[in-house]
TORKE-134533 format. One line per field, with one value per residue (C-alpha): x, y, z. Coordinates in steps of 0.2 Angstrom, whole numbers, always signed. Layout:
% residues N
east = (X:...)
north = (Y:...)
up = (Z:...)
***
This chain:
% residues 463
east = (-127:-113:-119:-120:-130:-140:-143:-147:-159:-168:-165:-172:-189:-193:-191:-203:-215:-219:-227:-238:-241:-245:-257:-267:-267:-271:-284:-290:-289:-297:-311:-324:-339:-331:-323:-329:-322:-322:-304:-307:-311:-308:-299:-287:-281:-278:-268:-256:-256:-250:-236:-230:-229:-216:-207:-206:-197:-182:-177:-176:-161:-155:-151:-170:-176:-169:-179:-194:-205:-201:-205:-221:-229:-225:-231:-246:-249:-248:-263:-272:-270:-273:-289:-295:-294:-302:-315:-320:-317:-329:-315:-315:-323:-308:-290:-285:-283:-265:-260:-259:-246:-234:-235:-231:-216:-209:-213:-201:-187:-185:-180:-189:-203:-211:-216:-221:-234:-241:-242:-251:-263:-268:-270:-281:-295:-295:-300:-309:-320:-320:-326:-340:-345:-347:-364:-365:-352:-360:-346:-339:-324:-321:-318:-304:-292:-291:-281:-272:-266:-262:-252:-243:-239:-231:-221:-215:-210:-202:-191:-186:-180:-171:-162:-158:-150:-140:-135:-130:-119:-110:-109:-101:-88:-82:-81:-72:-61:-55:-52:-40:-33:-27:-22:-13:-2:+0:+11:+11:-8:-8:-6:-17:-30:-31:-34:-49:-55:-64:-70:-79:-86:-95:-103:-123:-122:-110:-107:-90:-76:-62:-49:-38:-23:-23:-7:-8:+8:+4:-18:-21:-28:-21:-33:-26:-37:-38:-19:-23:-21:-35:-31:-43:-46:-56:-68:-85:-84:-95:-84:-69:-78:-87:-72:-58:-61:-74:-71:-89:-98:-99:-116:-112:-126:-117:-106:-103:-88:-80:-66:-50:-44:-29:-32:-42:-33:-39:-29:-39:-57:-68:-77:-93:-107:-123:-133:-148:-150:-139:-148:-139:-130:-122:-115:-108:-100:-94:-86:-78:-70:-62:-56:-46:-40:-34:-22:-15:-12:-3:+5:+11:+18:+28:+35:+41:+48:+58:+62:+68:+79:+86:+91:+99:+117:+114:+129:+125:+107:+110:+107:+118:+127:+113:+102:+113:+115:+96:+94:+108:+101:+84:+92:+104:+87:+78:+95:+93:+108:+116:+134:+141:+154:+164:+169:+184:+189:+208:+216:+202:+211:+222:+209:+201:+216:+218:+202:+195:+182:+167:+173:+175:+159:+152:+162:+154:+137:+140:+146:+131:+118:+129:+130:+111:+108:+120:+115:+97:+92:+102:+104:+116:+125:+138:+150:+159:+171:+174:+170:+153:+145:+133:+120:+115:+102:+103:+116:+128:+136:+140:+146:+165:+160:+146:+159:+172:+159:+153:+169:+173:+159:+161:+178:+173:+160:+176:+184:+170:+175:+193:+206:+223:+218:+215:+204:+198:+190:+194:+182:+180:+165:+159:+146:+134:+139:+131:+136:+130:+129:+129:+145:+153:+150:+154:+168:+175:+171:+181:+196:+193:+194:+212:+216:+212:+221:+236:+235:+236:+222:+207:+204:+191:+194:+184:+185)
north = (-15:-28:-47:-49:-36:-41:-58:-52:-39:-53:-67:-52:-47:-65:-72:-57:-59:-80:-66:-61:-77:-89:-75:-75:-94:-96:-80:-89:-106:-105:-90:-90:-100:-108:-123:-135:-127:-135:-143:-135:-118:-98:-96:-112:-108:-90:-99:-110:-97:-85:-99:-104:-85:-83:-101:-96:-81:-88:-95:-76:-67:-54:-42:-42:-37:-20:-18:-3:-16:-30:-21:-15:-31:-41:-25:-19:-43:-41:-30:-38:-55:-48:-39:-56:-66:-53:-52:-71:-73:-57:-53:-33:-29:-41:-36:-44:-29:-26:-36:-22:-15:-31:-28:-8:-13:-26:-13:+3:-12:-6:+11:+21:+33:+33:+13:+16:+29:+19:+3:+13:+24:+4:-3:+11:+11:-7:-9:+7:-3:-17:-9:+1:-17:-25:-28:-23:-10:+5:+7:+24:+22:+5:+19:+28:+14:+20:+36:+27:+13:+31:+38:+22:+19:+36:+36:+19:+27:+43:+33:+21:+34:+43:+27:+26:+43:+37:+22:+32:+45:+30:+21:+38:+41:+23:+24:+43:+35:+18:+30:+43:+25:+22:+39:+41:+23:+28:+42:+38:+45:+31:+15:+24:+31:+11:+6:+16:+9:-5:+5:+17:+1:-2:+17:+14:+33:+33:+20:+31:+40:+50:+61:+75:+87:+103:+110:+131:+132:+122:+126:+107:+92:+77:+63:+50:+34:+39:+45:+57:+76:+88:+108:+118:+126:+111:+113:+123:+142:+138:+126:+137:+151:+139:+126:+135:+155:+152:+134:+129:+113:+110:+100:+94:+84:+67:+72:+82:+93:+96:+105:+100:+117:+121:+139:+145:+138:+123:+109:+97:+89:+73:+72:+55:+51:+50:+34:+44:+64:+69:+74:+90:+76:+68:+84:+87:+67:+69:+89:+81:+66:+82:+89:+72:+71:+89:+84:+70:+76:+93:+78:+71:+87:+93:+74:+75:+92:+85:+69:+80:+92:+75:+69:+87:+94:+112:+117:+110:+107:+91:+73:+67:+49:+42:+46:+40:+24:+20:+23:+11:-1:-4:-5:-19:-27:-29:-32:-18:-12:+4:+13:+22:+37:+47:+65:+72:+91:+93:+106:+112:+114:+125:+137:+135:+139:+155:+163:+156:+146:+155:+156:+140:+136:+147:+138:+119:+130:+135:+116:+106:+118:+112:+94:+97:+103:+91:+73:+79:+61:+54:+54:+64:+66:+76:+63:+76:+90:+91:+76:+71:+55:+50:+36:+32:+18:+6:-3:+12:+3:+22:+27:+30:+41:+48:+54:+61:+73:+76:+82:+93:+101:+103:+110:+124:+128:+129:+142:+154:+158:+148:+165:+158:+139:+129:+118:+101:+85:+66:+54:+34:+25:+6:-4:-14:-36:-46:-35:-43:-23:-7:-3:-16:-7:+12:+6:+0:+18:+23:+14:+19:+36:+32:+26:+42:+51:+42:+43:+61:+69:+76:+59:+46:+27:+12:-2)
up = (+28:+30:+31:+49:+53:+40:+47:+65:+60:+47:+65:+76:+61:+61:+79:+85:+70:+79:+94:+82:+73:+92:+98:+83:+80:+101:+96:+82:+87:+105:+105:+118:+113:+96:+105:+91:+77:+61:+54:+38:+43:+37:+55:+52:+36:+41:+55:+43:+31:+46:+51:+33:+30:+44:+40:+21:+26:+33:+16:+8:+8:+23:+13:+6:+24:+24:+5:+8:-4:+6:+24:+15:+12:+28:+38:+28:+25:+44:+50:+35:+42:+62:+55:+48:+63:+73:+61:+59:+77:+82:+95:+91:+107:+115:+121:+105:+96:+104:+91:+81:+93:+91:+70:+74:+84:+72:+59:+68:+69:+50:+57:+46:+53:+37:+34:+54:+50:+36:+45:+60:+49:+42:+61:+65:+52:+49:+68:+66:+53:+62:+79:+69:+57:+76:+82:+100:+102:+109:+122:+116:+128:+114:+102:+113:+108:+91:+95:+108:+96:+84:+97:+103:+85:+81:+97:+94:+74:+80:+93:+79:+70:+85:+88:+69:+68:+84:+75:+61:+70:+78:+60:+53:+69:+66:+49:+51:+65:+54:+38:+51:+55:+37:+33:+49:+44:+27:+20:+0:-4:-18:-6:+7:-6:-13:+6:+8:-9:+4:+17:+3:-6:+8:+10:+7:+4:-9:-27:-31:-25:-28:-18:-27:-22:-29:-36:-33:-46:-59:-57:-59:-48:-48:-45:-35:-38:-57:-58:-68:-68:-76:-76:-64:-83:-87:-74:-75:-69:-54:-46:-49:-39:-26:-20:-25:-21:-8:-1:-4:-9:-26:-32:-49:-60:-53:-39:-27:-23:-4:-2:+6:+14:+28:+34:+21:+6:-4:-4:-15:-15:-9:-23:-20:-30:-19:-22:-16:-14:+1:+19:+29:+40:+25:+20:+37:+36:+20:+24:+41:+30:+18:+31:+36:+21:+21:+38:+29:+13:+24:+32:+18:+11:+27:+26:+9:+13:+26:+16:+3:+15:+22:+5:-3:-1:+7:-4:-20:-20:-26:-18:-3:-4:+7:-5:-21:-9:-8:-26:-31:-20:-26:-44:-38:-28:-44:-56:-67:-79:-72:-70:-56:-62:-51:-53:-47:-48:-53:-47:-34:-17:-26:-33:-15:-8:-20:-20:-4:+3:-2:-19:-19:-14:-30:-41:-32:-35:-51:-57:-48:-60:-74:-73:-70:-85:-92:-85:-81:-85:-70:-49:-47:-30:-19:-12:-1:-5:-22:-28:-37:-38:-54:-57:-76:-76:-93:-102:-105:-119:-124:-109:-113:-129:-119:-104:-115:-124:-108:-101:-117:-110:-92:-98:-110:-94:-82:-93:-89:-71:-70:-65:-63:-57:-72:-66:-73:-69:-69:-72:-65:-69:-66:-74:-64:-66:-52:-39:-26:-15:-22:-13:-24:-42:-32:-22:-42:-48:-36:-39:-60:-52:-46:-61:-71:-57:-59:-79:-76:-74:-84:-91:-92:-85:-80:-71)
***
């Protein structure tokens, strides 16, 4: 319970608990025929006690209010301290007795059916006794009010409880609805996954939490508060067969299991660790969050698709210039070492020219998958037509003897589908020097590209 509804529920216990306090001191205080009682009197004290009880209160905590002990002791002090006053007074025969009522109804503010059949069980024998220890009561009707304050009291328990429920159906579509708020603003699962970390803190159901995706190619979840993987190898049998084959719950020793699934296939798991063993409606809570967090993480999926389309060259399946662009940005952003080297193929439009475009294309294919293998390490980039752009983060102060190998390389690999166009490649590259754009260090590539061009071709040079 957050603090301000601890304080109004703690302002609300104690402002209703001075009813019960004035009518037993005016009880107390004025009963018919006692009008000269004693200052010093069992009925006084009771009253002071009753009033230093409820003024004593204020200085304990909120949070203590909502404590089973705590309500347990007021209520069951209560009817004690009611059955007192109507004892020493001799009032039992008297109207007084719907005090009792005023204790049951600050006792079902708690919410809790059971403390409100305790506390009404209490009511009705002490006045039972009390009615029976009175002298004079013969009035059998007298006894009727005992089932009645029974009856009166359970009512007053059950609706407690019915507005509880409520209140906690309308806590959980709040909750529900501020989580699909996050996950809905958030497409990196880590940012959004450390954003919830609050929301589930607060949970009165739950003391931990963690949310997982599910790789199908790999068999492995990767935990996303944790950051850490663990194979679906690790895990028991049981939960294999439950939350993965079936899409079931899974009730470990500590946790609990729910399954994140998009038409029938399981996408990951909300795995929580009950503070207090689960009731049916928590299940259904925690199985609707799941099923959020299987739209978002779906969500998240399709968007990286797309993002990843967005950023790939069709032809070569290797990154576009806007990508390369954004890459070489941040590095400039945070002033980190890098080169940019340029790749041009020699000879190229001839061999296109010769054996046509789609063999052309074949042979683009066919060089991307080599640098790939090649410069695995680095971005690497279609810059349009036949030319190829390369990113290799660090100080690169081997990058001239690093190029030439790798071009010695590349050749060898050209000979392998090279008919009668010989073709080659020239090289430009520039390191990065307090460029203040990225553009600066690729457009001095470019020009080192020139100048291997110009010294002939299938050469390295820099700028």
């Amino acid at each position: 319970m957050k603090n301000t509804e601890s304080n109004l529920f703690k302002k609300t216990f104690l402002n209703l608990r001075w009813l019960i306090v004035i009518a037993a001191g005016y009880m107390a205080v004025f009963p018919a025929g006692n009008s000269a009682l004693p200052l010093f009197s069992y009925i006084n004290l009771l009253v002071f006690g009753f009033i230093t009880s409820n003024i004593l209160l204020y200085f304990i905590s909120a949070e203590y209010f909502k404590k089973e002990w705590l309500r347990y002791t007021i209520f069951i002090g209560d009817i004690i301290l009611v059955s007192l006053v109507i004892y020493f007074t001799g009032s039992a025969g008297t109207d007084f007795f719907l005090l009792y009522f005023l204790v049951i109804i600050i006792t079902a503010l708690g919410k809790d059916l059971k403390v409100s059949v305790i506390a009404t069980v209490v009511a009705s024998v002490f006045y039972y006794g009390l009615l029976a220890e009175k002298e004079g009561v013969n009035d059998i009707n007298m006894y009727m009010r005992i089932p009645f304050l029974f009856v009166v009291g359970l009512f007053t328990g059950f609706l407690s409880e019915s507005v509880k429920k409520e209140e906690e159906n309308v806590k959980g579509l709040r909750f529900i609805l501020a989580v699909t708020d996050i996950m809905n603003e958030n497409i990196n699962l880590e940012i959004m996954a450390k954003l919830l970390d609050p929301f589930f803190a607060e949970n009165e159901l739950i003391s931990d939490w963690e949310i997982a995706i599910y790789e199908n190619k790999t068999r492995k979840f990767l935990l996303l508060r944790e950051d850490v993987e663990i194979g679906l190898s690790e895990m028991s049998p049981e939960f294999a067969e439950l939350l993965i084959r079936k899409s079931q719950i899974y009730k470990a020793k500590e946790y609990v299991y729910f399954p994140q699934s998009r038409e029938k296939q399981v996408i990951g798991f909300l795995r929580v660790k009950p503070k207090k063993k689960f009731l049916a409606r928590d299940y259904d809570f925690f199985m609707t969050l799941a099923g959020s967090f299987a739209i978002a993480i779906e969500r998240n999926t399709l968007y990286n698709e797309i993002r990843h389309l967005a950023s790939i060259d069709r032809l070569t399946d290797l990154y576009n210039y806007g990508y390369f662009l954004e890459q070489s940005e941040k590095l400039v952003k945070r002033n980190k070492d890098f080169a940019v080297i340029m790749i041009d193929l020699d000879n190229f439009k001839a061999y296109n020219d010769t054996y046509g475009h789609v063999a052309g294309n074949t042979f683009l294919r066919r060089i991307a998958y080599n640098f790939k293998e090649a410069l695995g390490s680095c971005v690497l980039a279609r810059y349009g037509g036949d030319e190829f752009i390369i990113l290799r983060q660090g100080k690169n102060e081997d990058i001239d003897a690093y190029l030439k190998e790798f071009q010695a390389a590349m050749n060898v690999k050209f000979n392998d589908y090279e008919k009668k166009i010989v073709v080659t490649m020239s090289i430009g590259y520039a390191r990065f020097i307090n460029d203040k754009t990225a553009e600066g260090v690729i457009s001095r590539a470019d020009r080192a590209l020139y100048k291997a061009k110009q010294n002939g071709k299938n050469t390295v040079a820099y700028l």
